[in-house]
Backbone as CSV, one residue per row, in Angstrom:
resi,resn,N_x,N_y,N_z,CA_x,CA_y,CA_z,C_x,C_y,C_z
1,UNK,-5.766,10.972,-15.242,-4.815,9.887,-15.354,-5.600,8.587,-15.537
2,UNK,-5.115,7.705,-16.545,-5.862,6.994,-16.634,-5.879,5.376,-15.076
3,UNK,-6.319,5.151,-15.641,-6.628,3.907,-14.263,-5.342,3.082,-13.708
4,UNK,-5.290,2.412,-15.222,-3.534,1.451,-15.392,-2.714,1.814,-14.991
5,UNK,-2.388,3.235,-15.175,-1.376,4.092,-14.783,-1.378,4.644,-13.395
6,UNK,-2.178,4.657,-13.018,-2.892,5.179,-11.262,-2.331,3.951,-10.090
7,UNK,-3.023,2.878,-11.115,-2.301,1.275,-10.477,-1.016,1.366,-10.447
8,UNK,-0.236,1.724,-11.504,1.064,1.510,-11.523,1.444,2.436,-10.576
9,UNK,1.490,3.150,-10.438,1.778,4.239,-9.579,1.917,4.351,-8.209
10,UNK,0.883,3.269,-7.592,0.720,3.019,-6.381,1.686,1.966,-6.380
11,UNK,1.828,1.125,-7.067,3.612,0.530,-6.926,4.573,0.987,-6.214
12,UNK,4.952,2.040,-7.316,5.835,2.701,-7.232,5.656,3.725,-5.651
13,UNK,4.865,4.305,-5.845,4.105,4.966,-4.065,4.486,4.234,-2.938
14,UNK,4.205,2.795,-3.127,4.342,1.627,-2.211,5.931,1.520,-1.859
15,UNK,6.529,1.526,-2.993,8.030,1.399,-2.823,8.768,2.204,-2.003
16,UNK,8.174,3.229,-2.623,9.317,4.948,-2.387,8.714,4.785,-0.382
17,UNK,7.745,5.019,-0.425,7.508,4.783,0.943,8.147,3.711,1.978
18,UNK,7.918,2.728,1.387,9.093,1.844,2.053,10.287,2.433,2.097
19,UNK,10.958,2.891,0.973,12.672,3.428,1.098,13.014,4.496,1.953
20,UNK,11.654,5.216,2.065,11.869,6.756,2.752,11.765,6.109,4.511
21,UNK,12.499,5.679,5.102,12.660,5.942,6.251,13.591,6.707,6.972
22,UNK,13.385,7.067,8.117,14.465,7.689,9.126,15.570,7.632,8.961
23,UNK,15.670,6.040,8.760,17.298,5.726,8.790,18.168,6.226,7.885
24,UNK,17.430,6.017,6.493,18.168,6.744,5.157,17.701,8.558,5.294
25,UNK,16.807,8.880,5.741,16.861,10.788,5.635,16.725,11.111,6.887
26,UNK,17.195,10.683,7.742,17.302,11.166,9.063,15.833,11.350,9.729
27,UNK,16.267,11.985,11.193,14.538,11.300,11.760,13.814,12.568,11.382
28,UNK,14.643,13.968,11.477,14.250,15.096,10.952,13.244,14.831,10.260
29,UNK,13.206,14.526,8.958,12.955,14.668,7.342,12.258,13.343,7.557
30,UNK,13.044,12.376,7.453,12.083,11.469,7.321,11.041,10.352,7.879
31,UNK,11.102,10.377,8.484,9.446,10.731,9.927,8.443,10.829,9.080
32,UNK,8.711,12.809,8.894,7.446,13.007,8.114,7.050,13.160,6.604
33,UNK,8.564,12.647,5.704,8.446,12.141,4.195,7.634,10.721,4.099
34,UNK,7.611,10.110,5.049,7.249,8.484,4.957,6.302,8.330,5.496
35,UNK,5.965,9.084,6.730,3.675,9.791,7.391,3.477,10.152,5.630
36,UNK,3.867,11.532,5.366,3.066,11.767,4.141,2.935,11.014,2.915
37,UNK,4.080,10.065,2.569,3.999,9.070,1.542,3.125,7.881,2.140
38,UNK,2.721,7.364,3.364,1.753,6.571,3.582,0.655,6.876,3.429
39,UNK,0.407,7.786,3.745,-1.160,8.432,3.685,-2.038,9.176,2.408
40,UNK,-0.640,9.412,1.663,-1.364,9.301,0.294,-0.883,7.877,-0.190
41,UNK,-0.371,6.920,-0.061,-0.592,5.687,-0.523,-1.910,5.265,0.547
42,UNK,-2.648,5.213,1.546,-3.258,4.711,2.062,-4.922,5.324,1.316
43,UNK,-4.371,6.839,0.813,-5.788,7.385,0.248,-5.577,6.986,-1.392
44,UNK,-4.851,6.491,-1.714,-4.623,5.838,-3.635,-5.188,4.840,-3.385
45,UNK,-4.878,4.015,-2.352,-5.440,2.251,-2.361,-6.773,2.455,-1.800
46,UNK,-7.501,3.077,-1.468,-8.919,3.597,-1.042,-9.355,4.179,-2.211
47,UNK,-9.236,5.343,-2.775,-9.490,5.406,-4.233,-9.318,3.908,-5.793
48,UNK,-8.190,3.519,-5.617,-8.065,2.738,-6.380,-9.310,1.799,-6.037
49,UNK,-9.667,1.232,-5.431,-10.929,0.043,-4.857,-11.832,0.591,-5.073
50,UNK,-12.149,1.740,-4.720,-13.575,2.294,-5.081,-14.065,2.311,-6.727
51,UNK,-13.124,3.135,-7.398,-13.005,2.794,-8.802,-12.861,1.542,-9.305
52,UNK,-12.391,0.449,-8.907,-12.363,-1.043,-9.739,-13.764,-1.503,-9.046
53,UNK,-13.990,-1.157,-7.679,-15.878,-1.481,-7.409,-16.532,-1.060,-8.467
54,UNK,-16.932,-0.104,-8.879,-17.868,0.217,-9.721,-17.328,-0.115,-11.116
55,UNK,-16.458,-1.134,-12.294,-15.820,-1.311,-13.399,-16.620,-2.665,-13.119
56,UNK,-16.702,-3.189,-14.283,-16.923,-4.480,-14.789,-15.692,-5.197,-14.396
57,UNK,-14.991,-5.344,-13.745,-13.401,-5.710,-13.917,-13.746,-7.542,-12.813
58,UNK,-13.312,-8.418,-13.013,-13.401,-9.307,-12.111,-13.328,-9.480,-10.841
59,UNK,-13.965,-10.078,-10.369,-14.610,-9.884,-8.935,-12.894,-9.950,-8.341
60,UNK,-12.114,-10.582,-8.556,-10.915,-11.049,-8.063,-10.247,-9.979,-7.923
61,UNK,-10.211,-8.421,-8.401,-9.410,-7.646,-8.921,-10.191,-6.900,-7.684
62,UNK,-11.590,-6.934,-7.791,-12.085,-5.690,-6.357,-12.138,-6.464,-5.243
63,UNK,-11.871,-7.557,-5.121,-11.452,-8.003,-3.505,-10.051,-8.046,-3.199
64,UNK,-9.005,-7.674,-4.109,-7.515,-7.792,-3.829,-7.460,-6.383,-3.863
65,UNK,-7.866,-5.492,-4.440,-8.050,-3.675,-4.281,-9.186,-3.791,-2.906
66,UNK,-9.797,-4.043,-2.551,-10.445,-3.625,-1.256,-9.235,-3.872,-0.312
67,UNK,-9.260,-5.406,-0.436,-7.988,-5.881,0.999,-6.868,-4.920,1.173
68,UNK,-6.403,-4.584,-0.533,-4.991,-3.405,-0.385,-5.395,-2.733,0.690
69,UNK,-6.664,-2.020,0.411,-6.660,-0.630,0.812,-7.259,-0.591,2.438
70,UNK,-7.580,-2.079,2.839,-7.740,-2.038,4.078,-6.427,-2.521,5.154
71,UNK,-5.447,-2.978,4.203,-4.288,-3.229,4.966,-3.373,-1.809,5.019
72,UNK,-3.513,-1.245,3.755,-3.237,0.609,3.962,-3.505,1.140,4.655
73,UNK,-4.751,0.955,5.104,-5.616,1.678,6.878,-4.767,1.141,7.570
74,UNK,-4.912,0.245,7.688,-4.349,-0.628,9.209,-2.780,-0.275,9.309
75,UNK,-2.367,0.064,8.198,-0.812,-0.040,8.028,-0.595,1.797,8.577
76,UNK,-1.720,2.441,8.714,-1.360,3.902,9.201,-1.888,3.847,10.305
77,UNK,-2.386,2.705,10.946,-2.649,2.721,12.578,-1.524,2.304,12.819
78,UNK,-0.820,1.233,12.548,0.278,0.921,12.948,1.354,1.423,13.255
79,UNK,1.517,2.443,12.011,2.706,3.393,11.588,2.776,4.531,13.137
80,UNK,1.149,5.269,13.092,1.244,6.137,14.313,1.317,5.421,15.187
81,UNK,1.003,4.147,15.766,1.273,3.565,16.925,2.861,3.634,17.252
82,UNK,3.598,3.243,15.876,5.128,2.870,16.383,5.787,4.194,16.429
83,UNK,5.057,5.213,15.751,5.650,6.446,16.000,5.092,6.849,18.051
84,UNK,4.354,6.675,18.074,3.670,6.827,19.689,4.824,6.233,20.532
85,UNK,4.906,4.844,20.303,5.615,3.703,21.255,7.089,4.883,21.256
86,UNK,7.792,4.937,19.832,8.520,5.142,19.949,9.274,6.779,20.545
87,UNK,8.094,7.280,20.777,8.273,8.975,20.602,7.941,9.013,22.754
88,UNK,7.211,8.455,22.534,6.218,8.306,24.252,7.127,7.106,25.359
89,UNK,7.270,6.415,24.813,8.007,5.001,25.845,8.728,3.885,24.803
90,UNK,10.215,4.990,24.347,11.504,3.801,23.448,12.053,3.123,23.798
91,UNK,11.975,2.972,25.453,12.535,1.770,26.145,11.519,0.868,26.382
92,UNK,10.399,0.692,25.948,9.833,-0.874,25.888,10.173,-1.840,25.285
93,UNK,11.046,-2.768,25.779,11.307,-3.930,24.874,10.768,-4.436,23.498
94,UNK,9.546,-5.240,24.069,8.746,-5.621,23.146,7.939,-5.331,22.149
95,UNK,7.156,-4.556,22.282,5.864,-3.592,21.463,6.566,-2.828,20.708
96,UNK,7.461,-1.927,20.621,8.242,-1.592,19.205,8.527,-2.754,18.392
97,UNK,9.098,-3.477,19.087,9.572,-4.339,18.146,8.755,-5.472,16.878
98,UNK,7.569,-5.527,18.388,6.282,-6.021,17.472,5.674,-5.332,16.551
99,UNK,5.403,-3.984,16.823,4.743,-3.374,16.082,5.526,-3.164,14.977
100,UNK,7.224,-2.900,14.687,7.720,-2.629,13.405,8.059,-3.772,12.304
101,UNK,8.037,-5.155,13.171,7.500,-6.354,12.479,6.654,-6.140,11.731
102,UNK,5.068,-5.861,12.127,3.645,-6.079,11.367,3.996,-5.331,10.644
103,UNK,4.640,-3.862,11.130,4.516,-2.821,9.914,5.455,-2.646,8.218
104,UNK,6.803,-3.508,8.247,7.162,-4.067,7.673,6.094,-5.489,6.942
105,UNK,5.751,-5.968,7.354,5.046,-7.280,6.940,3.611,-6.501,5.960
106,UNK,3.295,-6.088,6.484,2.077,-5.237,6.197,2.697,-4.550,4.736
107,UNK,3.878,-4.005,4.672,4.563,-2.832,3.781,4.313,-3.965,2.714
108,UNK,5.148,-5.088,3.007,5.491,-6.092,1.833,3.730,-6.487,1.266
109,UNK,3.274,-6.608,1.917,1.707,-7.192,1.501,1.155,-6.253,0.423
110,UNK,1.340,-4.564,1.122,0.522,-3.940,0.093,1.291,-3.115,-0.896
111,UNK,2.846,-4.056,-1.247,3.250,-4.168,-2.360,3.575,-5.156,-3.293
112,UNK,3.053,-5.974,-2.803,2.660,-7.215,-3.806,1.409,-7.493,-4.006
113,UNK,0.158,-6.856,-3.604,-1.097,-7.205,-3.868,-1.263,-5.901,-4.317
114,UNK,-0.575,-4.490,-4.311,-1.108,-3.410,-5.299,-0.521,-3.954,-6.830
115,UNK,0.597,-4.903,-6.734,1.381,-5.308,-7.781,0.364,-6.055,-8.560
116,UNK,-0.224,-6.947,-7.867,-1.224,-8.326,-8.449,-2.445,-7.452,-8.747
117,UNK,-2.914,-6.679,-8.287,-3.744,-5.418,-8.680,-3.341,-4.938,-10.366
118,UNK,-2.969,-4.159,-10.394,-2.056,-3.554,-11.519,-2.005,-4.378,-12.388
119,UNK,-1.178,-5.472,-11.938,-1.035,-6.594,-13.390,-2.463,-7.335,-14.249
120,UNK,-3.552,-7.477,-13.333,-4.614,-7.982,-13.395,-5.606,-7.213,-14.544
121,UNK,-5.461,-5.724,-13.638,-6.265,-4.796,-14.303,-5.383,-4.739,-15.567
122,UNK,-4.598,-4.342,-15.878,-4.110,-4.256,-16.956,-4.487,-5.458,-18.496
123,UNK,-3.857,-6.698,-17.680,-4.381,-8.055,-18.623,-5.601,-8.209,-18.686
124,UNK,-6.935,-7.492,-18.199,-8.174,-7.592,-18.703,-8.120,-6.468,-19.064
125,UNK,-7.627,-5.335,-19.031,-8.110,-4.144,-20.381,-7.511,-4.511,-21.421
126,UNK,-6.675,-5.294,-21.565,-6.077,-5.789,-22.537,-6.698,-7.021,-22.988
127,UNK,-7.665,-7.547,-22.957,-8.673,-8.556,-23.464,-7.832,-10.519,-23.061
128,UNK,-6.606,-9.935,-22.383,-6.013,-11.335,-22.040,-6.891,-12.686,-21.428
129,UNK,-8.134,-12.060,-20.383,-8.546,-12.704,-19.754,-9.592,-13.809,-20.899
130,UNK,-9.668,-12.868,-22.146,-10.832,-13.469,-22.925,-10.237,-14.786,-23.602
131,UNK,-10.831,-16.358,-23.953,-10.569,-16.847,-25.192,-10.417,-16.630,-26.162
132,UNK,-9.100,-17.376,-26.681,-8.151,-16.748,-28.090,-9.181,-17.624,-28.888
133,UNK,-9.615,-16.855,-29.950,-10.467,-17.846,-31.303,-9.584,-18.907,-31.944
134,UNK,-10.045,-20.384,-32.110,-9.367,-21.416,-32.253,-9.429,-21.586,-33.450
């Protein structure tokens, strides 16, 4: 698959994961549709960075693909934490609540910076970044 398309993809990965929660497929099903859609979005945005590290691609493009893919980590500590809080002690006030804050906040981040990813890479394989001859 080519690269552009790998980017795009993790978009879309990013999304569907967001949509797949509990609430819409029950806790049954979706629990563990939205563990497994994080964690291969958390191993795409770890792949994706590694591959734009080693490309000629602008420095700007492998520090917004690193950050993705380290807020992807963090975003599957989080995830098992709120699954913990919530599975181990659901009557704690606070700490669910905090934790499904970040993890939401976090969701939105590493779908707008896999987005700014994607768009980037794309407009320099596409020679956009270069001066138009005058």
């Amino acid at each position: 698959m080519p690269l552009w398309n790998r980017l795009y993809n993790t978009i879309w990965l990013a999304l569907f994961s967001c949509v797949m929660v509990p609430r819409w497929m029950g806790t049954s099903w979706g629990v563990a549709v939205h563990a497994l859609l994080g964690l291969g979005l958390a191993a795409l945005t770890v792949a994706n960075a590694r591959t734009l590290k080693a490309l000629p691609v602008p420095p700007r493009l492998q520090r917004i693909s690193k950050v993705t893919a380290g807020i992807a980590l963090a975003q599957a500590v989080l995830g098992m934490a709120l699954g913990a809080v919530n599975h181990l002690a659901p009557g704690v006030p606070v700490v669910g609540t905090v934790i499904l804050c970040a993890h939401v906040v976090f969701a939105l981040a590493i779908l707008s910076q896999s987005s700014s990813v994607a768009t980037g890479y794309d407009m320099w394989e596409e020679k956009e970044f270069s001066p138009k001859p005058t």
